[in-house]
VMD Tcl script that draws the C-alpha trace (Angstrom):
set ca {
  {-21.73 59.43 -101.81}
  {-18.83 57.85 -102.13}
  {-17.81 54.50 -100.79}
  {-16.07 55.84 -97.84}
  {-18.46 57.95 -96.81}
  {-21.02 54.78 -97.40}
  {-18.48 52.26 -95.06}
  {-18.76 55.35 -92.47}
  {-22.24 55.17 -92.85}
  {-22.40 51.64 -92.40}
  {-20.18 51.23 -89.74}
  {-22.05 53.91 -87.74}
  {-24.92 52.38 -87.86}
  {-23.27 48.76 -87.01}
  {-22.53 50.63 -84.10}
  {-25.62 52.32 -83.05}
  {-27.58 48.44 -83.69}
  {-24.76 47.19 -81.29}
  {-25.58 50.46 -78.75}
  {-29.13 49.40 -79.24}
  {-29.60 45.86 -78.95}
  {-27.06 46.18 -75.41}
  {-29.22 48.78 -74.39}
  {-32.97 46.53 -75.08}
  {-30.36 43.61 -73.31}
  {-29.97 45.54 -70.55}
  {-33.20 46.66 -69.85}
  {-34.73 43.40 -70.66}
  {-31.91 42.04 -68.18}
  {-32.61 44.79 -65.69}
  {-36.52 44.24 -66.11}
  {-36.26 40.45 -65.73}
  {-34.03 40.82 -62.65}
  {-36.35 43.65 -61.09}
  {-39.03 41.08 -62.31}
  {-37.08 38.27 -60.51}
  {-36.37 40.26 -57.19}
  {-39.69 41.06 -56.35}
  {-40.63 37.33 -57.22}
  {-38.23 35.88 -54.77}
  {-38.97 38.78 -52.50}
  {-42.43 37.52 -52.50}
  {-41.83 33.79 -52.62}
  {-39.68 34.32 -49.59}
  {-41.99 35.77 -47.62}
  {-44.51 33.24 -48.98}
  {-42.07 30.28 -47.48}
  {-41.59 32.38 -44.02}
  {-44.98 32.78 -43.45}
  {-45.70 28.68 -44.44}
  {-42.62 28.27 -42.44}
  {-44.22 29.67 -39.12}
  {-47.68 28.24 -39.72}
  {-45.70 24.60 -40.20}
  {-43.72 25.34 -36.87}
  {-46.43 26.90 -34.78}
  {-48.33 23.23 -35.92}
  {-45.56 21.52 -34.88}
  {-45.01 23.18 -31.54}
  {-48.71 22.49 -31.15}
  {-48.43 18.53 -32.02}
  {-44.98 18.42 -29.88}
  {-47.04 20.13 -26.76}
  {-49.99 17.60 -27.53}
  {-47.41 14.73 -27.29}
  {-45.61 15.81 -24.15}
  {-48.99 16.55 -22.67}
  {-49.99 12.93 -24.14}
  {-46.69 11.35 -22.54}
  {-46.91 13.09 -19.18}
  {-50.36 11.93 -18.89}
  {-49.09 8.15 -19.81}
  {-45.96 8.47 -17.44}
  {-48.55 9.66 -14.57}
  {-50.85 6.43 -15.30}
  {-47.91 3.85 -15.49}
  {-46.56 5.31 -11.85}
  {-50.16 5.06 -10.62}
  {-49.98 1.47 -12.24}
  {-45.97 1.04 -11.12}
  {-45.33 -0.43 -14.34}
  {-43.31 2.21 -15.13}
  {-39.33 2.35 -13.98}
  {-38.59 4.77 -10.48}
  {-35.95 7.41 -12.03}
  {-32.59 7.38 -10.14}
  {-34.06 10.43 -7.38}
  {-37.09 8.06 -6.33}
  {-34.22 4.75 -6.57}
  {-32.04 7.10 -4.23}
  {-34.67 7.68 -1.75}
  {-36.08 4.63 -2.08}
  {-32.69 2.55 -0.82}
  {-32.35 5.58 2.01}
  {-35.17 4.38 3.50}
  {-34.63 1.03 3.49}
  {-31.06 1.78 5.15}
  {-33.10 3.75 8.05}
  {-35.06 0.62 8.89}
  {-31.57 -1.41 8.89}
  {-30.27 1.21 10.91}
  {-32.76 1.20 13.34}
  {-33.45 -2.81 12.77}
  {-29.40 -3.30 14.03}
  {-29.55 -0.18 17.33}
  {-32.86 -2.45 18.60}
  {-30.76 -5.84 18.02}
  {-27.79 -4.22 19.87}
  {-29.93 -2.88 22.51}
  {-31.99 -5.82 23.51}
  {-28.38 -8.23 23.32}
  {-27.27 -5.56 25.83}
  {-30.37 -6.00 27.82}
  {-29.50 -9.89 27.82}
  {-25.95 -9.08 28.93}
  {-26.82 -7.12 31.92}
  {-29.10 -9.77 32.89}
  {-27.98 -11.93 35.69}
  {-26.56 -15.06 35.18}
  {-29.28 -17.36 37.24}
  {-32.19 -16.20 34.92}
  {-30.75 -17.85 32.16}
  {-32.01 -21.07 31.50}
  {-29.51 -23.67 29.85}
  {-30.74 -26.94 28.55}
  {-28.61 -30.21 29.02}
  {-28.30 -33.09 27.17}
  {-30.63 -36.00 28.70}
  {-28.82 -38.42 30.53}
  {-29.66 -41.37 28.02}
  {-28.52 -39.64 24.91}
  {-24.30 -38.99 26.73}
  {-24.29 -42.70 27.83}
  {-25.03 -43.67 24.11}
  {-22.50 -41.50 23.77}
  {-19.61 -42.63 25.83}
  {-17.82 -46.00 25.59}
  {-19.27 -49.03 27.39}
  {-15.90 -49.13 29.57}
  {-16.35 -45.92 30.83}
  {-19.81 -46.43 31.47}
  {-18.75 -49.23 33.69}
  {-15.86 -47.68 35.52}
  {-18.87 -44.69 35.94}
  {-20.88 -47.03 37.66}
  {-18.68 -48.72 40.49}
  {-15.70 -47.32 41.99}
  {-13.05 -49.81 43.68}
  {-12.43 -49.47 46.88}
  {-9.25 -50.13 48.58}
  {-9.71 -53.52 49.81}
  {-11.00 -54.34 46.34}
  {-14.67 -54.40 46.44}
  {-16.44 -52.73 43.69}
  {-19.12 -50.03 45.52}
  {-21.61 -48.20 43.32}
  {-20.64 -44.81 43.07}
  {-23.21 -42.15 44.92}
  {-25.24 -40.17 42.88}
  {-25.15 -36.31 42.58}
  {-27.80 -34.20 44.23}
  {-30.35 -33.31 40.92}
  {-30.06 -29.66 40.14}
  {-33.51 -27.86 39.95}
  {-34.49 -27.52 36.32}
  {-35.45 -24.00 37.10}
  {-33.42 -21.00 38.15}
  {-34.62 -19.91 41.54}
  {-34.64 -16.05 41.40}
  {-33.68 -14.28 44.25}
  {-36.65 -12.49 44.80}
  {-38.31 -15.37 44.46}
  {-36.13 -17.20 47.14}
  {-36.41 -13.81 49.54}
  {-40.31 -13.85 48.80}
  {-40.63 -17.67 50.09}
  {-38.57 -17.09 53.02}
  {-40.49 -14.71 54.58}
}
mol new
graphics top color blue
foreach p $ca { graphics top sphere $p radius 0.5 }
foreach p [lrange $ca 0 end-1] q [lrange $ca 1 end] { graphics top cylinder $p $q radius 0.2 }
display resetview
């Protein structure tokens, strides 16, 4: 064999060890990605199934704790330690605005029950006599006393007739009378 036919030779086979070691590459690539699929396949599912078990627990523990909380919210408003929300607040000042309203119509009624009244029934207190002569100047309280007469004697002056203290109603006055 000659030398070219030998650097054929060799070449050739150069090539064919290049063919082969892509080819074992690939199918040790292939394998190990085939190999790697089906692992991640799997591990997925592994993490969606831990996934739901952790979230079904959770949905359990968050329904324990609203169950916990609505039991706690129910004992504080049987306490009333706990705050009214803005719905009880709303009916709460409602109410209260009723009994004004109805507080104020009673107030206006009964002043218009005082109004119609008659004028005799109502009793109105005077000063006593002592307390407006402490009251008034001692020359007035003089000049009070005595009037001057024209030929220039002093005369006490007469006294008013006393006013009942009470208000005679008029059926009372009608009932006497007869």
């Amino acid at each position: 064999m000659s030398t070219l036919e030998n650097f054929e030779k060799m070449g050739r086979q150069a090539w064919l060890a290049g063919l082969g070691a892509y080819g074992t590459g690939w199918k040790y690539a292939v394998n190990k990605l085939d190999q790697a699929y089906v692992e991640t396949n799997s591990l997925v599912n592994e993490l969606i199934s831990r996934g739901e078990t952790i979230q079904s627990e959770l949905q359990e523990k968050l329904a324990a704790n609203d169950l916990l909380d609505e039991k706690i919210t129910a004992l504080k408003s049987k306490l009333g330690l706990c705050e009214p929300t803005e719905e009880e607040r709303i009916a709460e000042l409602s109410a209260k605005v009723d009994a004004l309203v109805i507080a104020v119509t009673e107030l206006m009624e009964k002043s218009a029950l005082i109004e119609k009244e008659p004028a005799t029934t109502k009793v109105v207190k005077s000063k006593p006599a002592a307390e407006t002569l402490t009251k008034t100047p001692a020359r007035t309280k003089a000049k009070s006393a005595k009037v001057q007469t024209k030929s220039g004697k002093a005369q006490a002056r007469p006294k008013a007739a006393a006013k009942p203290k009470t208000p005679v109603k008029p059926e009372e006055s009608t009932a006497t009378k007869a």
